[in-house]
Phi, psi and omega in degrees: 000329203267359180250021155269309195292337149306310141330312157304324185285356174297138179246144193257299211274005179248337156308322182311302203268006182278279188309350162270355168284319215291325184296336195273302181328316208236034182310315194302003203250349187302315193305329182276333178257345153304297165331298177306315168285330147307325145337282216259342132315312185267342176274354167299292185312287207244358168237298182211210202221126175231044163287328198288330187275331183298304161321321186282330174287322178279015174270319179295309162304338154272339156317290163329308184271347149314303212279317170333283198311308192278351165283340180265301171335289194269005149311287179305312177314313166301314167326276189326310185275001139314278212295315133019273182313314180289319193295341175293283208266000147316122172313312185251136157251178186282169179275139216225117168256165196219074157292321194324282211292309188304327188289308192307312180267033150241017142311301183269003193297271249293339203258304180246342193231345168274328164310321192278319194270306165320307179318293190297349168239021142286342175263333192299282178322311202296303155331299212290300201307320177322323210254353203219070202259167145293179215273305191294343201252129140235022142198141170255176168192165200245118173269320172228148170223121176203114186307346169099173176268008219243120144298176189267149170285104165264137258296093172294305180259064207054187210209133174226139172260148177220173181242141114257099183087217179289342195270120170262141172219140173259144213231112127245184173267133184244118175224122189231124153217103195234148159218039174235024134340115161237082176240116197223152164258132159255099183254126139317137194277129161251152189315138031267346184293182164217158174110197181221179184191134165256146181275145168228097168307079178305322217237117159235201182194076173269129186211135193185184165239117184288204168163126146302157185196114145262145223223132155112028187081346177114009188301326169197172192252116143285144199222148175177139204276139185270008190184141163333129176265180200276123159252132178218120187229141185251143172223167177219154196267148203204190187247153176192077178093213163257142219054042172268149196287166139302166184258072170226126171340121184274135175287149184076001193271331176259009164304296230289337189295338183281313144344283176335283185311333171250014144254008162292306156315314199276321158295000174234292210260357185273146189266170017281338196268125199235139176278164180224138178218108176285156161211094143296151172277333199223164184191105198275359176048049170239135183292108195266099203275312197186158164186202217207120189216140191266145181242125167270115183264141197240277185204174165210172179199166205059042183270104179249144184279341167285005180262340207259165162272206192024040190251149172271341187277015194259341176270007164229164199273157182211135148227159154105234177256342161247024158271291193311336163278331158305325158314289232288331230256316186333314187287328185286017186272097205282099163249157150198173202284150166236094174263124185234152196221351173163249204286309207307125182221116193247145150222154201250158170272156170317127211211111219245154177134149169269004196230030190336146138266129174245329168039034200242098201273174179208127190284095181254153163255125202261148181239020182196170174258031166223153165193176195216093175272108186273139205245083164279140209233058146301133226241127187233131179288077211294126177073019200224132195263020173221137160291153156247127181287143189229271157212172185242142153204161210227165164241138179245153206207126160224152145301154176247133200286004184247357153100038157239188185243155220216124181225155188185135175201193178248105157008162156289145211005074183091354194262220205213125149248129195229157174211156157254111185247138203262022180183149184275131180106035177231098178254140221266082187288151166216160189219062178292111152316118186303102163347109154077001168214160156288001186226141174102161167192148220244103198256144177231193150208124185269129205206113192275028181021300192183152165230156166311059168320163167278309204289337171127333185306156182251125158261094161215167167046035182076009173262100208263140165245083160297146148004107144330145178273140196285128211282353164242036178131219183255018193243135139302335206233109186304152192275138153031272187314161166062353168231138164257112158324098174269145174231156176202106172273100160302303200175176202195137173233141141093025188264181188237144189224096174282038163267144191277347171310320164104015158291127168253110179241109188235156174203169188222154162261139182211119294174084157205134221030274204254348185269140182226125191230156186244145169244147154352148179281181152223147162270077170186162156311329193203066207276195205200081164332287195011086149245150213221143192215139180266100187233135189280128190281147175255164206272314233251004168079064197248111183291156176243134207234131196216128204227128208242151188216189189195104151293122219242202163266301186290351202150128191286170168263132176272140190265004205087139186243169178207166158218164204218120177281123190262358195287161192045028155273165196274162168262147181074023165197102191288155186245109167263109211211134157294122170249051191004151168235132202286195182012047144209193190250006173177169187110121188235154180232109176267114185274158162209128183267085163245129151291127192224134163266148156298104169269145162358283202283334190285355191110102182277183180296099182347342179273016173291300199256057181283115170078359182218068185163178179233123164302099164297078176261116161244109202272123170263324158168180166223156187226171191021055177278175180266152194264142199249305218266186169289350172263015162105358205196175192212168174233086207277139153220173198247134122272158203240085189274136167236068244019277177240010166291116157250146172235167162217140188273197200264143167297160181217137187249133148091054186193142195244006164230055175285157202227112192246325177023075172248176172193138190252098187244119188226160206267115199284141164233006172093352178264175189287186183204113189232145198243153180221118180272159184237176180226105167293129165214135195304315196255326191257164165308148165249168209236163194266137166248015174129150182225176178189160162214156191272104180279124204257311228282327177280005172295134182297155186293059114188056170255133178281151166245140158253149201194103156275124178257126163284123214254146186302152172045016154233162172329302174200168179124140181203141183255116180263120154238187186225125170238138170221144189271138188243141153224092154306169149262176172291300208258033156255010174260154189277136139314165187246106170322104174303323194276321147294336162322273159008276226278323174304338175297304253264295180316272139013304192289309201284312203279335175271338190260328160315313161298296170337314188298299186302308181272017178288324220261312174308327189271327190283330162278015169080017193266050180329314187305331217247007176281041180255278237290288230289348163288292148006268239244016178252308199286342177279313161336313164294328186271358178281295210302306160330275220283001144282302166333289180325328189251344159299321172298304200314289183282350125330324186267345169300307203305314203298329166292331159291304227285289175319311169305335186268341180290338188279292210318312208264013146292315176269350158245013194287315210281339140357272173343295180297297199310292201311301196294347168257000000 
């Protein structure tokens, strides 16, 4: 036992190679040593005896050749750990070729990295398209998106590392030639074409050069293209329905989709501007929607006016008694800070001086879970009603999936300042350089409050809250049905007024999809609303846009708008939040956010009674529209679109408060129901004077709503109607008389072909002025003739629906029946 545990500690394979060292050194030698050992036998045998010496020599001799081997040993480690170092600490390293990384990523593209990567630049495309249409396009939308199975080449013609400063960056080649693409568009046409088309992207080609940056200990990568890369895209032309384009080439869609693709690059990947790809150790798969990040400008300091920019002292040379006077001019130099976040724009006070302190922080909002809070350096003039831009620098800020924030930017020349905040409410100092000048630098601090989830959950203060669980999985936020967004505008501080009197009469709009509601005026600086507004929620990641007004005698003025991403809220756990108000320098809106479900007994959602009722409209009038014509007055009528039913009301002439007391009946099917008032004109297009659409679907079933509603895309002007959802019995409606049927068709018919006439008669004397009545009174003439058509369909589809309810009744009572009778 005790020479096996002795044994064990033998490392054998290092004897091994110990004796294949010793043969290969000393093969030329075998021959000489044989011979020497028949020497040292026979003077053994036959003179004297050298058992006692032979050991001790071949001890020596393996020592020596031990101390050999582990000294040629301990050479190569060194070798090795040399080249290590020049390779480290080497500007340039040689070019390394990876075919290896191309096979490995064209293994996983098809499986893992073409799903992942379509998911993240599909909301990417969709934004980018929303905001950036062509002349020809007026509106797009993205049906597919999928990169296809063919990976991008990454440095086909090797891959080198270099240092800048403290920074290591790695150089490859990026080559994408793919023509296995599935990316498709639907674009609406806009005048003089018409119709839709789908765009199909065949073909793409992106070719450049990258660079890498791993930033953090390796926590994440920065990637960015060193000069714009080469794009090039074939697109192809389709049909997209009814009213549809031929499958002929639109001129410019594909220059402008090649546009698009390269200043989308060149404003994101190109440098300096670097992208971030985090590797978190943990992935908490939680989807980050929006969140609250407080920013402080704190100071700068070296601000020379021959260094900065827009300075006029900047473009000439000084030595001497006019650099020392150009210092001395310096302390009079008055700046201040511009912080900017998307819309949201903050300002710091005026700060005199070449070192300013400002210290002044501000409450901005992120609408994504990445954002780029930009630093503008402004120069303020005593008595002069214009700033001079001086410089700028930014911070770029993403969630990290392990629930912490990842912040980055650029350096001196050119390098990288990165921070880590490893939880919200931990704030981050950065000390950033001024863009594009020589001189300044600008120290600030960012300190992240909270972040969003899609799921409803909250991130602040090292703390996750979560959600109630959500009754369709792992997501809150419900498709159209069973919930209502409540807003409730509590009160505003801090607004701004241009008026000289110096009075604030501020009221707010508050915008989400097609509804649109007003709250009260209030008279103060900082008024106190607390009005509470209702909205049936949507499925589309539909923002709620809230526009601040200041009422003036010519016209009101905007106080700043904002908008608020509603995804993920929870139910039973209302949200109370200061909201910044965007395009201006100051003023906040305190909002409380709930999700409220809809019970049963209050009245579901109009697809309960889908096909088994009626929509009741009564349009009664409208007031303080805006005059369409040059004389002060308009000629308004309303049409009333219902998924694919349009209706219309009768003209009323010369009136900016016409009174119509029409009434409209349509079959409910849930869809929406939008009214657009017009300004009839006998010759010319008519022009729009405000829309709306009328919420209907939560109304309870013969319940009347009276409703002034304010109308969308004009100044002023609000409409009174009256709706009621009717879900009749069969058999408390009056049958419908054939014969009177009949005969109304037959009038409606007669009365109609007497207008033709009439107005045949008109054309034929040259008489344009006098067709307005008699067109009028055709087009009313149609819509009596539509909505009979309409109640005829309606009551077919009630009886066919008795009919089905009585067959299931005498179906479900046959086998009763059978039994008794047996």
């Amino acid at each position: 036992m005790g020479g096996r545990g002795k044994r064990s500690f033998l490392n054998v394979d290092g004897v091994v190679d110990f004796f294949n060292n010793v043969m290969l050194e000393k093969k030329p030698y075998l021959l000489f040593l044989i011979p020497l050992i028949l020497i040292f036998w026979a003077l053994e045998r036959w003179i004297f005896s050298l058992s006692n010496w032979v050991p001790l020599l071949l001890a020596v001799w393996a020592t020596i050749q031990y101390g050999n081997y582990q000294h040629r040993i301990a050479i190569e480690d060194l070798n090795k750990k040399w080249k290590q170092v020049t390779l480290i600490n080497s500007k340039i390293t040689p070019l390394e070729h990876c075919e290896w990384l191309n096979k490995l990523l064209m293994e996983i593209w098809s499986d893992y990295m073409n799903p992942k990567l379509s998911f993240r630049f599909q909301s990417i495309v969709e934004k980018r398209l929303k905001h950036h249409k062509s002349r020809l396009i007026e509106r797009v939308e993205l049906l597919e998106f999928s990169l296809g199975s063919s990976p991008p080449g990454l440095g086909l013609h090797g891959t080198r590392w270099s240092t800048f400063g403290d920074q290591r960056v790695m150089h490859l080649g990026f080559d994408w030639d793919t023509s296995d693409l599935s990316i498709m568009l639907l674009a609406k046409v806009a005048k003089p074409f018409f119709g839709t088309a789908k765009i199909v992207i065949n073909s793409l080609h992106i070719k450049g050069d990258l660079l890498l940056m791993p930033i953090l200990g390796g926590k994440a990568v920065l990637y960015s293209f060193i000069s714009t890369p080469e794009v090039r895209i074939t697109v192809a032309f389709g049909s997209g329905g009814s009213q549809s384009l031929p499958a002929t080439e639109l001129p410019g869609v594909s220059s402008w989709l090649v546009k698009l693709l390269t200043d989308t690059l060149a404003r994101t990947m190109v440098e300096p501007c670097r992208q971030c790809l985090s590797l978190p150790t943990v992935d908490l798969r939680k989807q980050a929607v929006g969140g609250i990040v407080y920013v402080t400008v704190l100071s700068a300091t070296k601000l020379y006016r021959s260094s900065l920019r827009g300075s006029p002292s900047r473009k000439q040379t000084s030595s001497g008694v006019d650099g020392l006077q150009e210092h001395i001019n310096d302390k009079d130099l008055q700046t201040f800070v511009e912080v900017e976040l998307g819309e949201l724009t903050r300002r710091t006070n005026v700060r005199p001086g070449s070192g300013p302190q400002w210290n002044s922080t501000f409450n901005m909002v992120l609408h994504d879970n990445t954002g780029i809070v930009r630093f503008h350096l402004y120069e303020h003039t005593p008595g002069s009603v214009t700033c001079n831009y001086l410089a700028s620098c930014e911070i770029k800020m993403r969630y990290v999936t392990d629930d912490s924030t990842m912040f980055w930017a650029i350096g001196p020349d050119s390098s990288v300042i990165a921070r880590h905040s490893e939880f919200c409410g931990k704030d981050v100092e950065m000390v950033l350089p001024f863009e594009g000048v020589n001189a300044g630098e600008l120290a600030v601090k960012l300190v992240v409050k909270e972040w969003q989830f899609s799921d409803g959950s909250l991130s602040f203060n090292n703390l996750r809250v979560s959600s109630q669980p959500s009754l369709s999985g792992s997501s809150n936020f419900l498709l159209r049905t069973g919930r209502r967004i409540s807003v409730t505008i509590v009160e505003g501080k801090d607004l701004i007024t241009k008026d000289k009197s110096g009075k604030c009469n501020s009221y707010v709009k508050l915008q989400y999809g097609k509804v649109l509601q007003k709250t009260k005026t209030a008279h103060s600086f900082n008024p106190a609303w607390n009005q509470k507004f209702e909205f049936d929620e949507t499925g589309d990641g539909e923002y709620l846009k809230i526009k601040c007004y200041t009422e003036e005698v010519f016209g009101d003025d905007s106080n700043g708008s904002a908008r608020i991403n509603l995804e993920g809220l929870a139910e039973g756990s209302p949200r109370d939040v200061w909201i910044p108000l965007e395009n201006v320098n100051s003023g906040e809106l305190r909002l409380q956010i709930e999700a409220v479900r809809i019970d049963d007994n209050e009245g579901s959602r109009g697809s309960a009674y889908h096909g088994n009722g009626l929509i009741e409209l009564v349009l009664i009038e409208a007031r303080d529209l805006v005059a369409a014509d040059l004389r002060g007055t308009s000629d308004p009528y309303v049409r009333v679109q219902y998924g694919n039913l349009k209706r219309r009301t009768k003209v009323m002439y010369k009136t900016l408060n016409p009174k119509w007391h029409q009434t409209l009946e349509f079959p409910n099917n849930g869809s929406p129901l939008e009214l657009h008032v017009k300004d009839h004109n006998a010759l010319l297009p008519t022009s729009s004077i405000g829309d709306c659409v009328v919420e209907y679907q939560r109304l309870p079933p013969n319940e009347m709503a009276d409703k002034w509603i304010p109308l969308q895309g004009v100044k002023r002007g609000e409409i009174h109607v009256q709706v009621t959802r009717k879900v009749p019995e069969l058999e408390k409606r009056p049958s419908l008389d054939p014969e009177p049927s009949l005969t109304k068709a037959h009038q409606i018919s007669i009365q109609m072909k007497q207008m033709m006439t009439k107005i045949q008669s008109l054309i034929e004397d040259s008489n344009p002025d006098g067709m307005s009545a008699p067109l009028s009174e055709l087009e009313s003439l149609q819509d009596m003739q539509e909505e009979y058509m309409v109640q005829l369909e309606t009551e077919q589809m009630l009886l066919l629906n008795k009919i089905k309810e009585l067959g299931q009744e005498i179906l479900n009572s046959s086998p009763p029946l059978s039994r008794r009778s047996s």
